[in-house]
C-alpha positions as CSV (number, residue, x, y, z in Angstrom):
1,X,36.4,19.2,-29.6
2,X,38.3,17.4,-27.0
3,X,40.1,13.9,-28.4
4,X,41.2,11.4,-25.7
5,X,44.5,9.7,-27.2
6,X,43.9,6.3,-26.8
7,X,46.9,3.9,-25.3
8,X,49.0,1.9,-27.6
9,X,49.2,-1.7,-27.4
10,X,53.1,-1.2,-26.6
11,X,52.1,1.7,-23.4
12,X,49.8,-0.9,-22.5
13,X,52.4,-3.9,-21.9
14,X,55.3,-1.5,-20.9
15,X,57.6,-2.0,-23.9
16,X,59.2,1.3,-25.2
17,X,61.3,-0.7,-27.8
18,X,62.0,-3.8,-29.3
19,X,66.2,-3.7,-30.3
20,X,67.9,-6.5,-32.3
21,X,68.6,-8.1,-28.7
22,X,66.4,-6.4,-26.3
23,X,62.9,-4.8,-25.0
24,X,63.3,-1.7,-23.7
25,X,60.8,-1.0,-20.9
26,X,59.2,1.9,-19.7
27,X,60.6,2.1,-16.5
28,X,64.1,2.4,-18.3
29,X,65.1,-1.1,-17.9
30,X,66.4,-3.7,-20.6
31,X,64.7,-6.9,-20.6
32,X,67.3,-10.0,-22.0
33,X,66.3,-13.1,-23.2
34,X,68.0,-16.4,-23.6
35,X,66.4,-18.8,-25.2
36,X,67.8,-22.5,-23.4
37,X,67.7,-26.0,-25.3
38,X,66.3,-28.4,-22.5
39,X,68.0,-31.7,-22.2
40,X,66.2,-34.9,-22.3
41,X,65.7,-35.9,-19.1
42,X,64.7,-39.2,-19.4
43,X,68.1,-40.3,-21.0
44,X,69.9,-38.6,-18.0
45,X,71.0,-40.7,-14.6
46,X,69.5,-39.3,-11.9
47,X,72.6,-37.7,-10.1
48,X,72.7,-35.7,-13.8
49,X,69.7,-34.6,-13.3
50,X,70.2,-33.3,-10.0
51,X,73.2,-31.7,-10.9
52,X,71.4,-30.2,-14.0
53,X,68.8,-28.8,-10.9
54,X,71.6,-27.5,-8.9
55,X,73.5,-25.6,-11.8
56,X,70.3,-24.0,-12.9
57,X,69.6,-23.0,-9.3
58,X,73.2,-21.8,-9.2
59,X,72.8,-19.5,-12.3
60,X,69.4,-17.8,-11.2
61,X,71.3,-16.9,-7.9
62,X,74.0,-15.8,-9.6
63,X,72.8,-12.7,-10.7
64,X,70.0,-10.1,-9.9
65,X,67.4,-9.8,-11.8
66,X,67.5,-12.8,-13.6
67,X,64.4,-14.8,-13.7
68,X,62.8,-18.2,-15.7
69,X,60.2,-17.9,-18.1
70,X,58.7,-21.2,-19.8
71,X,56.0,-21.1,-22.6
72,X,54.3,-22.4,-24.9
73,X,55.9,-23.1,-28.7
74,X,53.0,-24.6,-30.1
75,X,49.1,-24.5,-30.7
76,X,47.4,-25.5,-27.5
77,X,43.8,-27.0,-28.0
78,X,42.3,-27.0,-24.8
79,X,39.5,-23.9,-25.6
80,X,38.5,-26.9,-29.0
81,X,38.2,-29.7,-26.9
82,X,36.3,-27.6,-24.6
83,X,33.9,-26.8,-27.5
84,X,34.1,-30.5,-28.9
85,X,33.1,-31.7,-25.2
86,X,30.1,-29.5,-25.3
87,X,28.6,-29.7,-28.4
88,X,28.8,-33.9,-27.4
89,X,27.3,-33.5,-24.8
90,X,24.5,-31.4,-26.3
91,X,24.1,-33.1,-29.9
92,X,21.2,-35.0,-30.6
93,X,22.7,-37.6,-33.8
94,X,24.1,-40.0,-33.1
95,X,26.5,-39.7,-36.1
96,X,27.6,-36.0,-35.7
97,X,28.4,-37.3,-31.8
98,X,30.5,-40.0,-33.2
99,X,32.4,-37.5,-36.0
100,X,32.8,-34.8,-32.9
101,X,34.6,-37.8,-30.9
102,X,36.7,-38.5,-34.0
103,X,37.8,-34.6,-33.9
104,X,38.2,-34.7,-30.3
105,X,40.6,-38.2,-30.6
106,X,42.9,-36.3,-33.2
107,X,43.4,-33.1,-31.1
108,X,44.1,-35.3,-28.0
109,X,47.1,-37.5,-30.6
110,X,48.2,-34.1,-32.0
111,X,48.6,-32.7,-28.3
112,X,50.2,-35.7,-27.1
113,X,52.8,-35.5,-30.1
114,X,53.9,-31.7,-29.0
115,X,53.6,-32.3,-25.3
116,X,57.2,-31.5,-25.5
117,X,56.9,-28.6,-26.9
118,X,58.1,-25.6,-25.0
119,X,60.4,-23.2,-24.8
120,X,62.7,-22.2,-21.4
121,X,64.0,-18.2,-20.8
122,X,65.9,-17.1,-18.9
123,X,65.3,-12.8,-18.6
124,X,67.6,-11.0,-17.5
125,X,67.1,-7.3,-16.7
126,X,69.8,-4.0,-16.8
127,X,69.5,-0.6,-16.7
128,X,69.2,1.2,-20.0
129,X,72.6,1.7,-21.2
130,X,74.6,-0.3,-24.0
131,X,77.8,-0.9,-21.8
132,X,75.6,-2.6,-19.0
133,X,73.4,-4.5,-21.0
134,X,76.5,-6.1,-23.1
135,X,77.7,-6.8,-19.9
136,X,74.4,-8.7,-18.6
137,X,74.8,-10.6,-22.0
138,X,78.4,-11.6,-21.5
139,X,77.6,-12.3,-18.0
140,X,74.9,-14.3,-18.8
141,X,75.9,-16.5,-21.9
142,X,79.4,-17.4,-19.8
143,X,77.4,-18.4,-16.9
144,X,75.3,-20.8,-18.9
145,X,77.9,-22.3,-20.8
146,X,80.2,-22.5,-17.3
147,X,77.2,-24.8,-15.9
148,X,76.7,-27.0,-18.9
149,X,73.9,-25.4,-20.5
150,X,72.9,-24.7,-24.5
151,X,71.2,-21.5,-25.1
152,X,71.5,-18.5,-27.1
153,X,70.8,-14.7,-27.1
154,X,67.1,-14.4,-28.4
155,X,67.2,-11.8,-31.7
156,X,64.8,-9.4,-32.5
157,X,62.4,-12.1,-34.5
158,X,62.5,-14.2,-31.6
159,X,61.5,-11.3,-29.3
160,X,59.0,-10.8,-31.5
161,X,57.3,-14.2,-31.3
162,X,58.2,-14.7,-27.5
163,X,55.8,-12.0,-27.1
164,X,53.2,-12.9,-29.6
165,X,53.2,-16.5,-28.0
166,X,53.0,-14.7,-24.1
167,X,49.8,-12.0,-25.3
168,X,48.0,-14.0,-27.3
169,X,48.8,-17.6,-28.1
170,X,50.0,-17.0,-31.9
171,X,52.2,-19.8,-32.5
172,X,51.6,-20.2,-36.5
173,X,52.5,-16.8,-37.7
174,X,56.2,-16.9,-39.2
175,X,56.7,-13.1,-39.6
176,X,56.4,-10.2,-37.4
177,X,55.3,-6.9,-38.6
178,X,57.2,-3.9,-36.5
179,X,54.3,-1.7,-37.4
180,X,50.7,-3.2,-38.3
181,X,50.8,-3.7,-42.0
182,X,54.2,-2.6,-42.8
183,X,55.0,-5.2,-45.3
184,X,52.1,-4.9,-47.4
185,X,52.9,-1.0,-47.8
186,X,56.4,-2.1,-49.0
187,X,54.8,-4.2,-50.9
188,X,52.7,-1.7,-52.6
189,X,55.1,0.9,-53.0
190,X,57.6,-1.3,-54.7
């Protein structure tokens, strides 16, 4: 009998490892993420926040490879509202329209209380080997604090939940497995 292995989900989005600081791709290279705390804009001149524009530009030239990622760190509800607007528009009572609206009110005020809620990266990439990627990292944190920026080298966990956020929108779970059910063996077997 011939058995066709199937793909994992990590051959699939071209991670070979996840380290304590890293993702190791398949095509050899070292993706780095820092994870950057936005200022508030709206308390900021506006030369301050041109100046914040033109350090931030000045970073992302600085080094090759280096790229922005922003994403989501919280629940997003547009798919419910979507199914809220429908079954309006397609319910009969008059009542169960009316409690529908009420649902669809309080997903709009919780959306509008975490409209702020993202989360800037910056990636940067390096070859596969320890002595370049610490180098990317040192290169990396002194540039931001250099320019006036807060951020910090993402950790494994954080990896973890970047990706789970990026794949599939999972913003509530607090713990990462590294293998599918790994805890609840430990679990068991203690």
């Amino acid at each position: 009998m011939w058995f066709k292995k199937e793909k994992s989900t990590r051959d699939m989005v071209g991670i070979a490892n996840i380290n304590e600081t890293s993702i190791e791709t398949l095509e050899d290279e070292t993706l780095v993420f820092f994870i950057l705390q936005p200022d508030n804009l709206a308390v900021l001149s506006e030369g301050a926040v041109h100046t914040k524009i033109r350090n931030l530009t000045a970073i992302l030239k600085s080094l090759d490879g280096l790229e922005m990622a922003c994403i989501n760190s919280r629940e997003n509800f547009d798919s419910n509202k979507h199914f809220y607007k429908q079954r309006i528009s397609e319910e009969k009572s008059s009542r169960v329209r009316e409690i529908l609206e009420q649902e669809l009110t309080y997903l709009d005020r919780v959306q509008v209380q975490m409209a702020s809620a993202r989360e800037f990266l910056l990636v940067a990439r390096a070859k596969n080997s320890q002595e370049e990627v610490l180098a990317v990292i040192g290169r990396v944190e002194k540039l931001l604090k250099d320019n006036g920026f807060n951020g910090r080298l993402a950790r494994k966990e954080d990896l973890k939940r970047i990706l789970s956020v990026y794949f599939i929108q999972n913003i509530t779970q607090v713990y990462f497995d590294d293998i599918d059910g790994e805890r609840y063996v430990k679990e068991t077997i203690l």
